[in-house]
C-alpha positions as CSV (number, residue, x, y, z in Angstrom):
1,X,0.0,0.0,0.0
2,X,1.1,3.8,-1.0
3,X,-0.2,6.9,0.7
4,X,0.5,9.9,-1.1
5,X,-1.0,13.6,-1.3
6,X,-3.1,14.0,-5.0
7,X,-2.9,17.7,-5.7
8,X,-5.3,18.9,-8.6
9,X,-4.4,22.6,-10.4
10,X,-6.6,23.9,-13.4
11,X,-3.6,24.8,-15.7
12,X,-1.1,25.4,-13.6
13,X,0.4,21.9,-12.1
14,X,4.0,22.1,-13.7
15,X,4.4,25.2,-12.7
16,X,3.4,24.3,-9.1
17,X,5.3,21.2,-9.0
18,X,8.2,22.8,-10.1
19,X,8.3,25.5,-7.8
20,X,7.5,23.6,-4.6
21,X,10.4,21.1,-5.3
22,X,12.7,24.3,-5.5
23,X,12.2,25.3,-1.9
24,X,12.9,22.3,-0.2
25,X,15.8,20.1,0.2
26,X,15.7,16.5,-0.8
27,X,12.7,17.3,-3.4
28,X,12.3,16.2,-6.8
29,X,10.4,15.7,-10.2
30,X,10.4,12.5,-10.4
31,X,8.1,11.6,-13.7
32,X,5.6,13.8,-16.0
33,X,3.4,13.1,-18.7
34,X,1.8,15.8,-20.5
35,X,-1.4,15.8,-22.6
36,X,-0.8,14.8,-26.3
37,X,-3.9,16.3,-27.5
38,X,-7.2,18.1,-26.7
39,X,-8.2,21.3,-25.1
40,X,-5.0,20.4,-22.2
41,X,-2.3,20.0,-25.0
42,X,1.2,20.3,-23.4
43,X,-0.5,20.3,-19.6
44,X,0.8,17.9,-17.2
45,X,-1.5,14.9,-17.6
46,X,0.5,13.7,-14.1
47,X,3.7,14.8,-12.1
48,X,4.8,12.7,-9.7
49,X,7.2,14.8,-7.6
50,X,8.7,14.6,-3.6
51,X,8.7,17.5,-1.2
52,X,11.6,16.8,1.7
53,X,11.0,13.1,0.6
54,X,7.7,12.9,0.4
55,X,5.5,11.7,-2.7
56,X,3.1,14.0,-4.5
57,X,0.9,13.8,-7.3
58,X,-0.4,16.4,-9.2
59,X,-2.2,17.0,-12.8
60,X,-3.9,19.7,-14.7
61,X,-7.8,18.5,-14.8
62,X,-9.2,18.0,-17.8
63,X,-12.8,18.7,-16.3
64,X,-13.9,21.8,-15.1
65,X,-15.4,22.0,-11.6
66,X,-16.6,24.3,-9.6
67,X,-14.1,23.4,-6.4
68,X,-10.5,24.3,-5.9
69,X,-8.1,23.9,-2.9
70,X,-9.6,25.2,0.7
71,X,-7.1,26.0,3.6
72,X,-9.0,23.0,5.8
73,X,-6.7,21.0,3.8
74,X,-2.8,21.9,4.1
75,X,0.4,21.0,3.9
76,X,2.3,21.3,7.1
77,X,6.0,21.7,7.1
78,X,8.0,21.5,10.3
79,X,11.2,23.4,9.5
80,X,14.6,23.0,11.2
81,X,15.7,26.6,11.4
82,X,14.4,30.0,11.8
83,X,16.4,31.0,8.3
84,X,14.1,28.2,6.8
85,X,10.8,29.0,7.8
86,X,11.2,32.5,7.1
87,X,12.6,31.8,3.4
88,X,9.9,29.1,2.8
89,X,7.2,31.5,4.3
90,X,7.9,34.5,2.2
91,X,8.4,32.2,-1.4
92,X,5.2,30.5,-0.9
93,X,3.2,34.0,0.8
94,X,4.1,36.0,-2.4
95,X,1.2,36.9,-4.1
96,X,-0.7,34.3,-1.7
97,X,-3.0,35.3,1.3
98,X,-1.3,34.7,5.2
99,X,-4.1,33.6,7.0
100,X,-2.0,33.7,10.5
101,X,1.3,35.5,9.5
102,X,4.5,34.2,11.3
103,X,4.4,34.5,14.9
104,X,4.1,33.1,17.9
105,X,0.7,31.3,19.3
106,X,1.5,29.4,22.4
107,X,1.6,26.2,20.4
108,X,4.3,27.1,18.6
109,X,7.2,29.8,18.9
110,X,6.8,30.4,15.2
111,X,4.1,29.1,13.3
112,X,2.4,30.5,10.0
113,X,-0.7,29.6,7.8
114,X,-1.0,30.8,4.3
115,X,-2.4,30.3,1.1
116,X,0.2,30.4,-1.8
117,X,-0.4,31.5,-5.4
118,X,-1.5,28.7,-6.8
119,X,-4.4,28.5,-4.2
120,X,-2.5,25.3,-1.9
121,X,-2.8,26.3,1.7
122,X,0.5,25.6,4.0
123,X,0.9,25.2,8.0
124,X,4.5,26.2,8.6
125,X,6.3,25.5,11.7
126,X,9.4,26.4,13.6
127,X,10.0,22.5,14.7
C-alpha cells in the first residue's frame, strides 16, 4: 500500500510542482506526462514529484469543476531553522494570502498559515 497527497491545479500543475520542489531540500520531479492532444495540450497529464522526501501527485484537470483547494486542507512543514521557515514562508506568501502570519501562538514559537499563489494552503512550523 502507498499513501500519497493528489494535488489537482486547473492549468497550472507544472508550474506548481516545479516550484515547490525548489524550496525544499531533498525534493524532486520524479516523472511527468503531458497531454498529447485536446483542449490540455502540453499540460501535465501527471507529475509525480517529492517535497523533503515525500510523494506527490499532481495533474492539470481535464474537467472543469466548480471546487479548488480550501485552507482545511494543508500541507504542514516543520522546518529545522528559523532561516528556513522565514525563506519558505515569504516564497510561498508572495502573491498568496497569510491567513496567520508568522508569529508566535503558544503552540508554537513560530508558526504560520498561508495560502500560496497557486491556491495550496501551508501550516509552517518552527519545529
Amino acid at each position: 500500500m502507498k499513501i500519497r497527497t493528489h494535488l489537482m491545479f486547473d492549468g497550472a500543475a507544472e508550474e506548481a510542482m516545479n516550484f515547490y520542489v525548489s524550496l525544499f531540500p531533498k525534493s524532486r520531479v520524479i516523472e511527468y506526462k503531458c497531454y498529447e492532444a485536446g483542449d490540455n495540450k502540453g499540460k501535465l497529464q501527471q507529475g509525480n514529484f517529492t517535497i523533503a522526501g515525500r510523494e506527490f501527485i499532481c495533474i492539470d484537470t481535464p474537467i472543469k469543476h466548480d471546487f479548488t483547494f480550501t485552507p482545511s486542507g494543508s500541507i504542514f512543514v516543520d522546518c529545522d531553522s528559523l532561516a528556513d521557515l522565514e525563506h519558505i514562508f515569504s516564497a510561498l506568501s508572495t502573491n498568496g494570502e497569510v491567513l496567520m502570519p508568522l508569529d508566535n501562538y503558544g503552540f508554537s514559537t513560530k508558526f504560520a498559515w498561508l495560502t500560496d499563489c497557486l491556491g495550496l494552503s501551508w501550516q509552517l512550523n518552527l519545529a
